[in-house]
C-alpha positions as CSV (number, residue, x, y, z in Angstrom):
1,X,0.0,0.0,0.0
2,X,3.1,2.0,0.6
3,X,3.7,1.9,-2.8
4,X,0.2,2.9,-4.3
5,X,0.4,6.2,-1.9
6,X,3.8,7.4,-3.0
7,X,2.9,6.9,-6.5
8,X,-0.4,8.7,-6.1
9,X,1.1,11.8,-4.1
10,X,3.7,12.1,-6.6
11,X,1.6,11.7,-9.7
12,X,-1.0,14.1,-7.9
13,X,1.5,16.6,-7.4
14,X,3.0,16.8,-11.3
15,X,-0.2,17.0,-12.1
16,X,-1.1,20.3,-10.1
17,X,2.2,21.5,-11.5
18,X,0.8,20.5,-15.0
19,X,-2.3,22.4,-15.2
20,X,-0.6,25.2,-13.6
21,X,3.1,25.8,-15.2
22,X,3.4,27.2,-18.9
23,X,2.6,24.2,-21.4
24,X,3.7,25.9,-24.0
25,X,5.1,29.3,-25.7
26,X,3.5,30.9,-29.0
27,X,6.3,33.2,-30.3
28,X,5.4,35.7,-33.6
29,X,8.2,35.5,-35.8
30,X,8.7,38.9,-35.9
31,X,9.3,38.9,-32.0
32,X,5.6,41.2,-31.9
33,X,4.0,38.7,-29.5
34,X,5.0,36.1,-26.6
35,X,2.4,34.1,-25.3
36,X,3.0,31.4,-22.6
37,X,-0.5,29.5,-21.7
38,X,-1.1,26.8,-18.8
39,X,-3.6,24.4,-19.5
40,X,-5.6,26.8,-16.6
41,X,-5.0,29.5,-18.4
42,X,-6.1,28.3,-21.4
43,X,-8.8,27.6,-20.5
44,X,-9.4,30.7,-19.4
45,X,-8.4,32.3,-22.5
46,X,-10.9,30.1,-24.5
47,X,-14.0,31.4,-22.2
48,X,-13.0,35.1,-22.6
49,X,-13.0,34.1,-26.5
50,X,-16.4,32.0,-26.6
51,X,-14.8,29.0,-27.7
52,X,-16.8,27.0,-25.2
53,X,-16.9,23.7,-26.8
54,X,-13.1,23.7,-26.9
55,X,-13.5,24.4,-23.3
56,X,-15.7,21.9,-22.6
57,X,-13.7,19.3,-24.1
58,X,-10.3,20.4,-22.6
59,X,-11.8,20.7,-19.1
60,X,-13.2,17.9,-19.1
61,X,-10.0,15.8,-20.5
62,X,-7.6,17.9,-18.4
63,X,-9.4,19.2,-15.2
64,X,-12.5,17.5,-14.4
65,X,-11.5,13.5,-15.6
66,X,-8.3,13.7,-13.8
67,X,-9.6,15.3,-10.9
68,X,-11.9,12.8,-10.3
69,X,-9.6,9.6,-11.2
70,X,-7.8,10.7,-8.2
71,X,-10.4,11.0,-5.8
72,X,-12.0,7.8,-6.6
73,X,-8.1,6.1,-6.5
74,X,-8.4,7.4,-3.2
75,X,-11.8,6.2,-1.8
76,X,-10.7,2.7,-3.4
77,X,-6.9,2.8,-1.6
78,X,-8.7,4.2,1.8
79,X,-11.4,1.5,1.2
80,X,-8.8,-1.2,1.3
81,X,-6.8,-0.1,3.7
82,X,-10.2,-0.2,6.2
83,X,-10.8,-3.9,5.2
84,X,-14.2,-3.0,3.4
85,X,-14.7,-4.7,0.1
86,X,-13.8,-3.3,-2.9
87,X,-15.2,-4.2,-6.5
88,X,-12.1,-5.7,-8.8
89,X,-14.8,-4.1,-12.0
90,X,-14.4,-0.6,-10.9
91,X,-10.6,-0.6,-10.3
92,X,-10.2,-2.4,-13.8
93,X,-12.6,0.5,-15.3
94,X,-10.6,2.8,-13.5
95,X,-7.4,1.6,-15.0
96,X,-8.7,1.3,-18.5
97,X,-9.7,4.8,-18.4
98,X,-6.8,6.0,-17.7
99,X,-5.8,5.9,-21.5
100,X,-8.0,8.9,-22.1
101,X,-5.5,10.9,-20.0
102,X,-3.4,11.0,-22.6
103,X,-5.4,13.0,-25.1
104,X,-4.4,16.2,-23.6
105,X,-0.3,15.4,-24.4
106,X,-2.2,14.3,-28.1
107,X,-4.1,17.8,-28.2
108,X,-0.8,19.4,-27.4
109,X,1.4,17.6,-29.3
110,X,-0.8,18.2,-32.2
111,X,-0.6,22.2,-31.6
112,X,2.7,22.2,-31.4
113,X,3.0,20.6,-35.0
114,X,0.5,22.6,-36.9
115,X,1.7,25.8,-35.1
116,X,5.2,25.0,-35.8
117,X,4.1,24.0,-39.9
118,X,3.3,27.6,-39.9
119,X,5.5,30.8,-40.8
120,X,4.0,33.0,-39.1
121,X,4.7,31.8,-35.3
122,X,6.5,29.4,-33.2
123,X,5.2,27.0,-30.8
124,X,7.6,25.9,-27.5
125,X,6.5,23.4,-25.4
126,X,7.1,24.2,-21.9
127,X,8.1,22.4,-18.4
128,X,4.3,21.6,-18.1
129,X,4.4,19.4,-20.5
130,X,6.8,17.6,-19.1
131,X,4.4,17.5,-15.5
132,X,1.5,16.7,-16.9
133,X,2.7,13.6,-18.6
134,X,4.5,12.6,-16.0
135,X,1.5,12.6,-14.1
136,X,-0.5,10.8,-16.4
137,X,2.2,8.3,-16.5
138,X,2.6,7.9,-12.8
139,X,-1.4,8.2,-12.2
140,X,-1.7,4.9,-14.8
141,X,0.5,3.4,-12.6
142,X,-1.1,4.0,-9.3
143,X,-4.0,2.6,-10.6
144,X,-2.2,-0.8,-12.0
145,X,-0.6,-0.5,-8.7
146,X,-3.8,-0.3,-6.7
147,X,-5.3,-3.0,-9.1
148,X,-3.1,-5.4,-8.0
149,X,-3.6,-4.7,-4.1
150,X,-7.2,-5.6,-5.1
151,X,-6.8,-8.6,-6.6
152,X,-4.5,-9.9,-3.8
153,X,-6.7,-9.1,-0.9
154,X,-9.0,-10.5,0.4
155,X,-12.0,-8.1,0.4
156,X,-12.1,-8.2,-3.0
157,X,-15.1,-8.7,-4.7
158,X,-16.0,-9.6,-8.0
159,X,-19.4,-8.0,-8.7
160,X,-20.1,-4.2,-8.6
């Protein structure tokens, strides 16, 4: 259990490092404009512009889904750790959906290519980048982590 924790504070703390550093900087060419943007700010940005379905679907991907993966690693991990029984489905549905965690380093990635296929601007990904996949990473392996502890107690159970 030792082991689930430290992974889940340290992925839970690149994460809030993530959302909050500069992901990336938008540079004009010309040296006219310097952007940096957080995925926070961002998001920002895209509700003073009206782009809320982009903000929907980032916030959801990059705020709201991770934010809730975390709390629901943790009501499993406490669960466990208080001998009350804990269903091997939702720690396997929990795991499997921690693939969609990675579309945000997709969206990203993707900006960064068709910004950088431009003339007009460059496009520099930033340290959190780096934090927010790590803790995408090292949330995905909290969760194999805390899959395992599932499957090898004995409070597991196999129905929801």
């Amino acid at each position: 259990m030792k082991k689930f924790w430290m992974l889940y504070c340290i992925a839970l703390v690149t994460y809030i490092a993530g959302i909050c550093l500069p992901i990336l900087l938008l540079e004009q060419v010309f040296g006219i404009f310097n952007n940096e943007q957080s995925i926070l700010s961002g998001l920002g940005m895209l509700v003073e512009k009206h782009e809320f379905l982009l903000f929907l679907v980032i916030g959801v991907f990059s705020v709201v889904f991770p934010v809730l993966k975390f709390c629901a690693m943790a009501v499993i991990a406490k669960k466990l750790q208080n001998g009350e029984g804990v269903a091997v489905l939702w720690v396997e549905r929990l795991e499997s959906a921690g693939r969609w965690s990675m579309l945000d380093v997709f969206v990203v990635a993707q900006l960064v290519v068709f910004v950088k296929l431009g003339s007009l601007a460059n496009v520099t990904p930033k340290l959190g980048v780096v934090f927010f996949a790590a803790s995408v990473i090292l949330a995905m392996l909290s969760s194999i982590n805390l899959k395992k502890l599932v499957e090898e107690s004995s409070f597991a159970m196999q129905e929801a």
